[in-house]
Structures are given as C-alpha cells and as structure tokens.
C-alpha positions in Angstrom: 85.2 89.4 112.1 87.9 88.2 110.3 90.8 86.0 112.2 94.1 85.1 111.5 94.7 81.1 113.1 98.0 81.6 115.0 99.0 77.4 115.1 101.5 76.6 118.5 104.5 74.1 117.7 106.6 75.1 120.6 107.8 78.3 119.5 108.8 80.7 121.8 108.0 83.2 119.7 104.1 82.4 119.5 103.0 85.3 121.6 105.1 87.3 119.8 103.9 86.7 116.3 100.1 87.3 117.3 101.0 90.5 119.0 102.1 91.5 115.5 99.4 90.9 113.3 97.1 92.4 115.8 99.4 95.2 115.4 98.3 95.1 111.9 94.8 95.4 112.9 94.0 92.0 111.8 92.2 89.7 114.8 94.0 86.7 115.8 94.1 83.5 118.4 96.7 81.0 119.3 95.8 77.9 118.8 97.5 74.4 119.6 99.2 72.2 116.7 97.0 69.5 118.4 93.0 71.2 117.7 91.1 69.6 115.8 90.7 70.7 112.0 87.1 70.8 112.3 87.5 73.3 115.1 90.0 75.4 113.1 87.8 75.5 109.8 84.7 76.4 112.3 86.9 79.8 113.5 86.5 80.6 109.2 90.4 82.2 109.2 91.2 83.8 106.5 95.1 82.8 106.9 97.1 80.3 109.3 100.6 81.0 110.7 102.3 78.2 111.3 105.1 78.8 114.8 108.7 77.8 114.9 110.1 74.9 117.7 112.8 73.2 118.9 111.7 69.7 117.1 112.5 68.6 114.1 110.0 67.5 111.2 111.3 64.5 110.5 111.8 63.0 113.9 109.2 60.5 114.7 107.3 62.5 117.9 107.8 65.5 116.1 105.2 67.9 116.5 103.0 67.4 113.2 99.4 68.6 111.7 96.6 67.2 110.1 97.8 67.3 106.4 94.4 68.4 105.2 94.9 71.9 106.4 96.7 71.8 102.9 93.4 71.6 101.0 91.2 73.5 102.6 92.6 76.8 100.4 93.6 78.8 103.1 97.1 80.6 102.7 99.4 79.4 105.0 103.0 81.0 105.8 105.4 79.0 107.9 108.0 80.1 110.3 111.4 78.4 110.4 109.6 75.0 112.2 106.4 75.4 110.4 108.5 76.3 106.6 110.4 72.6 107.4 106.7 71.5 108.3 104.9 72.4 105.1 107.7 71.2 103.1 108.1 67.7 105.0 104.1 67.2 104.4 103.9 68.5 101.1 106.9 66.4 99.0 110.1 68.4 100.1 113.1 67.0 102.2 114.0 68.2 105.3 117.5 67.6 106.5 119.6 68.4 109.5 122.5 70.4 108.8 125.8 69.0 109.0 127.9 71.4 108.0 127.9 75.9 108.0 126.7 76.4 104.6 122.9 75.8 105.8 123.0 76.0 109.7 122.3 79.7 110.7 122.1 81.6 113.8 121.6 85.4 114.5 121.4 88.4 112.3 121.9 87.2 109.0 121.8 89.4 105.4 119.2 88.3 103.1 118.6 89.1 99.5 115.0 89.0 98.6 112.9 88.5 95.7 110.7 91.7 95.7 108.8 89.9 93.0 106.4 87.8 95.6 103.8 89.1 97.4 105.3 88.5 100.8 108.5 91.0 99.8 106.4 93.3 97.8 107.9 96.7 98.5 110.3 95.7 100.7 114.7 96.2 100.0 115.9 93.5 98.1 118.7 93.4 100.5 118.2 93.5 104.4 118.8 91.3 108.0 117.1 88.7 109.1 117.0 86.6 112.3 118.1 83.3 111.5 117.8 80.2 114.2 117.8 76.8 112.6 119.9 73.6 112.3 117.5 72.0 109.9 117.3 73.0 106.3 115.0 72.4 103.0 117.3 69.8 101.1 114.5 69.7 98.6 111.6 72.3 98.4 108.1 70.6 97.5 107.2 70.7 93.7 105.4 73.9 92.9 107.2 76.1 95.4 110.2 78.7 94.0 113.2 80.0 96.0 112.4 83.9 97.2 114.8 84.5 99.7 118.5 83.5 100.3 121.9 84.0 102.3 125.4 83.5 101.5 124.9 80.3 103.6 121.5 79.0 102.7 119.8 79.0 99.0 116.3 78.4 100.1 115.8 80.7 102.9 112.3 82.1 101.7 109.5 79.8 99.4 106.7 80.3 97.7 103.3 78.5 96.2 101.7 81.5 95.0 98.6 79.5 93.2 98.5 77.7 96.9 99.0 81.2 99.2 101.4 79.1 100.6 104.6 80.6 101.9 107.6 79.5 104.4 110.6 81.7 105.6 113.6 79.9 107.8 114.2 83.6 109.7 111.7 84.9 112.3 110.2 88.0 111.1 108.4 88.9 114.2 111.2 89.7 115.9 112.8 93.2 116.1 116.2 91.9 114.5 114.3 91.0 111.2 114.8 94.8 109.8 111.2 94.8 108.0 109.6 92.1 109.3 106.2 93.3 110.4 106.0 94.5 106.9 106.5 91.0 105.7 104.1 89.8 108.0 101.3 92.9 106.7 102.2 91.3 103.3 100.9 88.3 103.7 98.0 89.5 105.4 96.7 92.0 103.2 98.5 90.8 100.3 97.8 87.1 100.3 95.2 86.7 102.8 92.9 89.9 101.5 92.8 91.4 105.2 90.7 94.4 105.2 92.4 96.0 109.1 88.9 95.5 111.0 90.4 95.0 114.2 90.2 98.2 116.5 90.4 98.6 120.1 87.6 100.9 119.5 85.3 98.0 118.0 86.7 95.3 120.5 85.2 97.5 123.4 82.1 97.4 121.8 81.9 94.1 121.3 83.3 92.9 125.0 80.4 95.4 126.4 77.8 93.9 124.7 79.2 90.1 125.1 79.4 90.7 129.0 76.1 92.3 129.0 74.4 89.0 127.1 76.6 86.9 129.6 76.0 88.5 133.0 72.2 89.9 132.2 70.9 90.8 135.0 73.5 88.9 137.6 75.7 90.2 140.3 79.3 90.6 139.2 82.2 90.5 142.2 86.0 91.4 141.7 89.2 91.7 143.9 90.5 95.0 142.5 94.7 95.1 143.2 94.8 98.6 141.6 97.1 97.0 138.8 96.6 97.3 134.8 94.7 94.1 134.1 92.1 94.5 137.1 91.5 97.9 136.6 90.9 97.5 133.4 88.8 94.7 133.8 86.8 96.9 136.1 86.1 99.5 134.1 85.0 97.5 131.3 82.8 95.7 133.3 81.5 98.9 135.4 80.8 100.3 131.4 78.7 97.4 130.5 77.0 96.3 134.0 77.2 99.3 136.1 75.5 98.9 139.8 75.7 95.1 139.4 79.4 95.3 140.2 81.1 95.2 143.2 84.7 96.0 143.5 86.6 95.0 146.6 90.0 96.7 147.1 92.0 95.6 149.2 94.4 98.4 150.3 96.9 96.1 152.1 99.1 99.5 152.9 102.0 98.4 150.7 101.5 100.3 147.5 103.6 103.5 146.1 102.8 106.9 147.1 99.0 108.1 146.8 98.1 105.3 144.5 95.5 103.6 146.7 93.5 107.4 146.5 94.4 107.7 142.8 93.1 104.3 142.0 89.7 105.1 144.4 89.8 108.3 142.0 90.0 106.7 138.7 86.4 105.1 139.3 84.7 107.7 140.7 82.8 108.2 136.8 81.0 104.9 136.9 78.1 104.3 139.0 79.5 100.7 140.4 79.5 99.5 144.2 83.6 100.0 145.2 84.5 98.8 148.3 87.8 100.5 149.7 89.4 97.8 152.4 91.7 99.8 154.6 94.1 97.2 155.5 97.2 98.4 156.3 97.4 98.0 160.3 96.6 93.8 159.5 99.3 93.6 157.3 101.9 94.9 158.6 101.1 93.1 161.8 101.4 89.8 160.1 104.7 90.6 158.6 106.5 91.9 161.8 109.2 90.4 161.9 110.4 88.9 158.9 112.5 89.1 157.2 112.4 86.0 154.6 111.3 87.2 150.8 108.7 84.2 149.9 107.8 83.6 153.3 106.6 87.6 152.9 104.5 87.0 149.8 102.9 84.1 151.2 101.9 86.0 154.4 100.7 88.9 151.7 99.0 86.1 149.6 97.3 84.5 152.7 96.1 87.6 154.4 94.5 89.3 150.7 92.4 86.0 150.6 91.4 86.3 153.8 90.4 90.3 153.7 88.2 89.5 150.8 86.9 86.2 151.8 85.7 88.0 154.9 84.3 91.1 152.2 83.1 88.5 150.0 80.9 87.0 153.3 79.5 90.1 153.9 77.9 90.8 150.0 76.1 87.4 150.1 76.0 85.5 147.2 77.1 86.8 143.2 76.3 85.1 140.1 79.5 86.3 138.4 83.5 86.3 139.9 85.2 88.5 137.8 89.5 88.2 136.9 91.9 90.0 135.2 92.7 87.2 133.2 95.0 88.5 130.2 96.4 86.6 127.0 99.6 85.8 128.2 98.2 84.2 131.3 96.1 81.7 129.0 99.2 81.3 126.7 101.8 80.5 129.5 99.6 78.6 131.6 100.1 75.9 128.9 98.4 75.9 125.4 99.5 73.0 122.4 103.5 72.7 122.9 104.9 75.6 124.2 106.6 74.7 127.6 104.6 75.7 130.7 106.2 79.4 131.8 104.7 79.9 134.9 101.0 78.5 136.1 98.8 81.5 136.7 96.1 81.9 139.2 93.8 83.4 137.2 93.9 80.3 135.0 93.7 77.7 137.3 91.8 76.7 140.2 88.9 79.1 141.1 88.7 80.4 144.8 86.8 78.1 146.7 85.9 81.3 149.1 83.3 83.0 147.0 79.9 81.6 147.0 79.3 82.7 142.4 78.2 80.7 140.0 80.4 81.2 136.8 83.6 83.4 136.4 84.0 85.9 134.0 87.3 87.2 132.2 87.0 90.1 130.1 90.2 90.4 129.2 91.0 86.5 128.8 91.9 87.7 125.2 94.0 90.6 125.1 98.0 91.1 125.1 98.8 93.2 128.1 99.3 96.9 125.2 96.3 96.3 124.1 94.9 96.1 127.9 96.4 99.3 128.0 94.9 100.8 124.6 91.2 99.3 126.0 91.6 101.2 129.5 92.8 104.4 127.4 89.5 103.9 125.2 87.5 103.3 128.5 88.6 106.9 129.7 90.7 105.6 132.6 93.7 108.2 133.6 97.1 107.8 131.8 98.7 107.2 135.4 97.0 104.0 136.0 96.9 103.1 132.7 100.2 102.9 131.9 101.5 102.2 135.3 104.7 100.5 136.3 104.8 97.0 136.8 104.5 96.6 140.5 104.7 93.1 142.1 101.8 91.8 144.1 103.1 92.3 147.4 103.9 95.9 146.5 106.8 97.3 148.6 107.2 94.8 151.0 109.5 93.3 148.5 111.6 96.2 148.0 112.2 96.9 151.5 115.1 94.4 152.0 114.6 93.0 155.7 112.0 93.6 158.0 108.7 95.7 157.1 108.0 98.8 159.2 105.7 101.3 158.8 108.6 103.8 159.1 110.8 101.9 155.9 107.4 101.8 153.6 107.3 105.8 154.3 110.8 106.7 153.7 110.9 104.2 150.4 107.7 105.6 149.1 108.7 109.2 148.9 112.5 108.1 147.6 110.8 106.1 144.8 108.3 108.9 144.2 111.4 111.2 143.1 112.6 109.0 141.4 110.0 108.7 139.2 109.1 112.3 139.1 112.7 113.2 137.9 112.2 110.8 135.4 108.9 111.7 134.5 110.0 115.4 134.1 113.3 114.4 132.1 111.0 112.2 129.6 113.5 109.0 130.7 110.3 106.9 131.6 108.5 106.2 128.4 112.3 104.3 126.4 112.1 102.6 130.6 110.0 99.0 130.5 110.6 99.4 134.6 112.2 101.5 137.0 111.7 101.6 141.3 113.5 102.4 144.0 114.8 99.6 146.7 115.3 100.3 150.5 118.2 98.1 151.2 119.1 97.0 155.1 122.1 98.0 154.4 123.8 101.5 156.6 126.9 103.9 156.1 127.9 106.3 157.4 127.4 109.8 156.3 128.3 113.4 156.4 125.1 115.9 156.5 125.5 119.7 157.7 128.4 119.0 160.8 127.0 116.1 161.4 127.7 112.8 161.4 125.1 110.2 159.8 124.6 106.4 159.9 121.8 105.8 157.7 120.0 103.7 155.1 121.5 103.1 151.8 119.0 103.1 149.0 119.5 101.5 145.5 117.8 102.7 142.0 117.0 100.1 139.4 115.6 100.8 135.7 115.7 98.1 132.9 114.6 97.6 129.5 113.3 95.0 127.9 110.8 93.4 125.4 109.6 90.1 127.3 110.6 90.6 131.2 112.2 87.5 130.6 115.8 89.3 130.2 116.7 92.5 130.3 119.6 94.7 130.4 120.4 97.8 132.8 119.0 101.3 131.3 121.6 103.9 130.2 120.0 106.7 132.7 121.8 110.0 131.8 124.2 111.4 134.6 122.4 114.3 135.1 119.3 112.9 135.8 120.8 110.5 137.9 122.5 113.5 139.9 119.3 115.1 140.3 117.3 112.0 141.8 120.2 111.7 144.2 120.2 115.5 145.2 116.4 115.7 145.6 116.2 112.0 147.6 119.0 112.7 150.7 117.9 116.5 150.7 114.1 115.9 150.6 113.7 112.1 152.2 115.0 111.5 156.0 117.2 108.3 156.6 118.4 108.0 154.1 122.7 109.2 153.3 123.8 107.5 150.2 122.5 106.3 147.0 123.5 103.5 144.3 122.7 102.9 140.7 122.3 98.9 139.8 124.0 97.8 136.8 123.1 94.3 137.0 122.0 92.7 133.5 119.0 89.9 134.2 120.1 87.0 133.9 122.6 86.9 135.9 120.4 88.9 138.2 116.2 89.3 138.1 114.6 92.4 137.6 113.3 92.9 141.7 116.1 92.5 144.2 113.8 90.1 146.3 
C-alpha cells in the first residue's frame, strides 16, 4: 500500500494535513521529527510532508532532521517550518524577519507560477494563509522562486530534478483557496500516487488483520454507544463474530431511545452483547450533587465498577478491545506537538480485566473516516453520525442536581430540538447542537394560569476542531418552532433561550 510520511515538528496543523491527503485517497501516518531514518525508509513512502512549528531553524534546540532524508530520492514538500527547514539544511539562509516586507500573518494574495507541478492547473492568482516571522533570505542553489506576495518574494520554491518543494502558507487549511488541490499536486503529480486508499479496502484489511491477531481468542469491550466504540464493535463483531462480548453499560443518562437504538444497531451480527441496565445505581450515587467534575467522577467511578463486576462474571479474555482513534494517539503526545489532552484509551490499561493483549481497531483512523468505516460496515446513519455527546451523557446538561424527573423532561426538550432541526435540514451545516436544563425558574403565563418553571437553554455551534467555535446562525423560524413545540409538548418547562456565546470565551457544554 502506498504511504505518504506525515513528519511532526510542532505544528498544530499536523492532524490536519494527514486528514487531507487521506482525503486524496492516498494512505498516510504521522510520524515524529525524532524517528529514526531507518524506520522511515522501512515504511517505503512514496513522499514526506514536512509540518510547520513555532521554532525557528536556526535556533540551536530547534527542532531538526537527519539530513539524509535529502538523499534518499524521495520528494519532499515543506510547510512554512519544514520550507525554512529544507532550506536551512540544504545551503539557503533562513532569517527572522525584522521588518513587514517578509513577516506575514493571515489571508494573504498570492501569485503563482502555474508552470510547477505543485500549481499545475491551479489560478495564477489566489489567497493563502500566511503565519510566519521567519523568511528564506537566501533559497538553496538549485531551487527557483514559484510563489510570491506583495510582501514576500519567495513564498513558494521548487527543486523539480529533487521533488523537492517548500511553501511559507499552510495549504491544508480552509483559508488557502485551493489548497487541497496543491496538496493532490504533489501527490499525484510529484509523488506518482495512484488513489489506493478506500474505506472500502481499509475494512478489508482491518478484518483480516484482527482476524490474524485475535485467532481463535476471546475479545471483551465496554460499549458507550458513541461513534468510535460502536464502530469498533462492529468491525470487530464482522471479523470475530461469537468471540466478542460487548458490555453496555446503560448508566440511564443518555438522550431519548438511544440505549434501544444502539441495542438495535447490533442485532445483524451474531456477537455476545451484554445490555447493563444501570440506571437506578447511578442516579443513586449522584443524589445530591450538584458539583460538575465531582459528577463525572462519580459517573467515571461507578462505569468501571459496573463492568469490572460484568467483566468478573465472563472469566478471563485474551483480547480488551478500545475505541482508540487517531487523534487520541496524536494528542496523547507524538514527536513535538504539545500534549492536548492525555487520553484513556492511550494510556494505562485497566487493571480490572483479567486479558492478555489489547486491541484497537481504530488506533488509525481520523474520527470521518470512523464514520465512513461504520457507514461501510452497514451500521444505521443515526448512530453513525451521531452528535457528539460527553461521557457522562446528560448529567452534564442538567445544571444542579440529577433527578430522574429533570433527565425526562431534558430528554424530550432536546429530542425536539433535534427533530425540528432534522426536519428543517439545519443539522448537517451544525458540528453540535443539545439542549441544557438549567436550575434556573421564571415565572410564566400558560392557559389562566400562572407558572414558575424551568428555564431551558438551546446551544448549536460550528466548528472545524472543537477547539473554538462560534454560535450557529439558526434561522428564526426554526428557532420559533423548537420553542412552540417544547413548552406546548414538554411539562416544566415555561421559557426558552438561545446561547450566543462564541468558545472561547465560553466552552462548547455549559458544565
């Protein structure tokens, strides 16, 4: 199979740029600036991509590679960091800008050389996203100019003989106009890509990879009911059948008739599920408070504890199965991009389970194409591209104490809200949208009667990393007819509000 070498110098972008040669069809891994050249010729890549960072070349710690990627005849094409990189190692002069006629930041027009193989059939004109302070004082020997700005001269180069290019903007990003297509250039164009990479042939090949790693061993997994783990599941029930066990825990804090559609969506594979009805247990623990972390720790504590005691009761399994995902791996810490978050699935392995070795089908996969593998798998649309939903489900958007009564009355408001959005084709442009059952009460006016009742606030964002995002434009009239339906059709509750809160300054879940 033929990969594209992805190499990590900090960039923040990293994910970013493999997501968009897979999009290209073309497999791809991200690999640290620190792995071994040996390892990296052993992967047979028919291209590197070298990342942006925040360092710069010339500094001593900087961030650096073995300069004998340059002779292995490989095309290489550098982003902003790793265009300064392959300049500073190959004779060029990299310089920190002192003044605006080379320091650029933002959307930026570019003129182009259509000439190169990297611009072929591309404007000659277009923007670009620009984020440097360093520039190329002097480009190696060998490379020509085939890009510039009205601030910068040598904002694309070029070794054709070499396949070596560098560009200072970031062309995976949506801001570069025709990015992707610069990025398919050098792939296909340079790097002789021939598009093997399929979801279609992936599944195939995880199928048959878990079946030569499992044989004929017991396989054990904590289904949540979310993408990655159902996912994981089906792909594992298609390979392994009978030999898995699912555990789901149904902890009573999900949205309205998932648990049952989740229980439904696996009814086609012959596979041991185990349906935990949980709820009572729960929401016993979490009487009473009214603290946000000191809820998901309960929720956290009392899921181990639900399938240690499952777990105890199947015996021993050869395999633990995670929904381990790309991202996970990435963020967990990989070469030297800053540590996001530290992941579960990627880190210690639950000491509760009596298994052997773990295995993560997904360990490789960018959370769309999780999607476009369950789609492939035959699971239903509704799970497959289902909402974001935080682990401990709606305890965390009932602000306050948890009662059975709140969970009821926020899981039909958030229903309509979903459904009216569903029916006015609002959700697919929406990254996220829920409802919230806030603590807080008004009074009201219903009939002849006077009300004092729950307020309930609607929140929908968009965004493309869940890292910030802005407040989604809903039209009026859907936003009337959510309101209508919820205060006619849901009890308890007498008023509704809209949040127009950009994250930052607030996050995407009110708790």
């Amino acid at each position: 199979m033929e990969r594209v070498v992805v190499l990590d110098f900090g960039g923040q972008y990293n994910q970013l740029i493999a997501r968009r040669v897979r999009e290209c069809n073309v497999y791809c891994e991200v690999k640290p600036y620190t792995t071994p050249l040996s390892e990296l010729q052993a992967m047979e890549p028919i291209g590197f991509i070298f990342t942006g960072g925040p360092s710069s070349v010339y500094e001593p710690d900087s961030p650096q590679v073995d300069p004998a990627i340059f002779s292995l005849g490989i095309p290489i094409l550098g982003i902003c960091y790793g265009c300064q990189l392959m300049a500073h190692h190959l004779g060029g002069k990299v310089s920190p800008a002192t003044d605006a006629t080379a320091r650029e930041y933002g959307r930026t027009e570019t003129f182009f050389d259509t000439t190169s193989p990297l611009f072929k059939n591309l404007p000659a004109q277009s923007i670009t996203w620009m984020s440097h302070g360093d520039y190329m004082e002097r480009v190696p020997d060998g490379f020509s100019l085939t890009a510039h700005s009205d601030a910068c001269p040598n904002v694309a180069i070029a070794d054709e003989s070499r396949g070596f290019y560098g560009v200072q903007y970031h062309p995976e990003v949506n801001h570069t106009e025709y990015g992707v297509k610069m990025i398919r250039n050098f792939l296909y164009e340079v790097c002789g890509a021939h598009g093997e990479w399929t979801m279609g042939d992936y599944c195939k090949r995880a199928i048959a990879k878990i079946r030569e790693q499992v044989g004929s061993g017991r396989v054990l997994l904590a289904l949540s009911g979310g993408v990655d783990s159902s996912v994981a599941a089906a792909l594992l029930a298609e390979a392994v059948g009978r030999q898995l066990t699912c555990v789901f825990v149904d902890h009573g804090l999900m949205r309205k008739d998932e648990g049952d559609e989740v229980e439904a969506a696996f009814s086609k594979w012959d596979l041991n599920f185990i349906r935990v009805d949980a709820e009572e247990r729960f929401l016993s623990r979490l009487s009473g408070v009214t603290e946000p972390e000191r809820k998901r720790k309960i929720i956290g504590e009392e899921f181990i504890r639900v399938f240690e005691e499952e777990a105890k009761k199947i015996g021993a399994v050869d395999f633990l199965a995670q929904g381990t995902i790309y991202p996970d791996v990435i963020e967990s810490g990989l070469g030297a991009s800053a540590t996001i978050k530290s992941h579960h699935n990627v880190g210690g392995l639950p000491d509760y389970v009596d298994f052997k070795e773990i295995v993560e089908p997904l360990r490789m996969l960018f959370k769309d194409e999780v999607r476009q593998l369950g789609r492939e798998l035959g699971l239903p649309e509704y799970l497959v591209s289902r909402q974001p939903f935080p682990g401990p489900g709606l305890s965390v958007r009932v602000i306050g104490e948890i009662t059975r009564e709140k969970l009821d009355i926020l899981r039909e408001a958030d229903f309509i809200f979903r459904d009216e959005l569903h029916k006015a084709g609002a959700d697919a442009s929406l990254s996220q949208y829920f409802a919230v059952l806030t603590s807080m009460r008004s009074v009201g006016v219903m009939g002849d009667g006077r009300t004092y009742d729950y307020t309930l606030a609607l929140r929908a964002v968009n965004t493309s990393d869940f890292m910030t995002a802005d407040w989604a434009r809903i039209p009026y009239d859907v936003l009337d007819r959510v309101s209508v339906r919820i205060v006619n059709e849901v009890r308890s509750i007498n008023r509704i509000v809209y949040d127009i809160t950009s994250k930052p300054p607030a996050t995407i879940e009110w708790e």
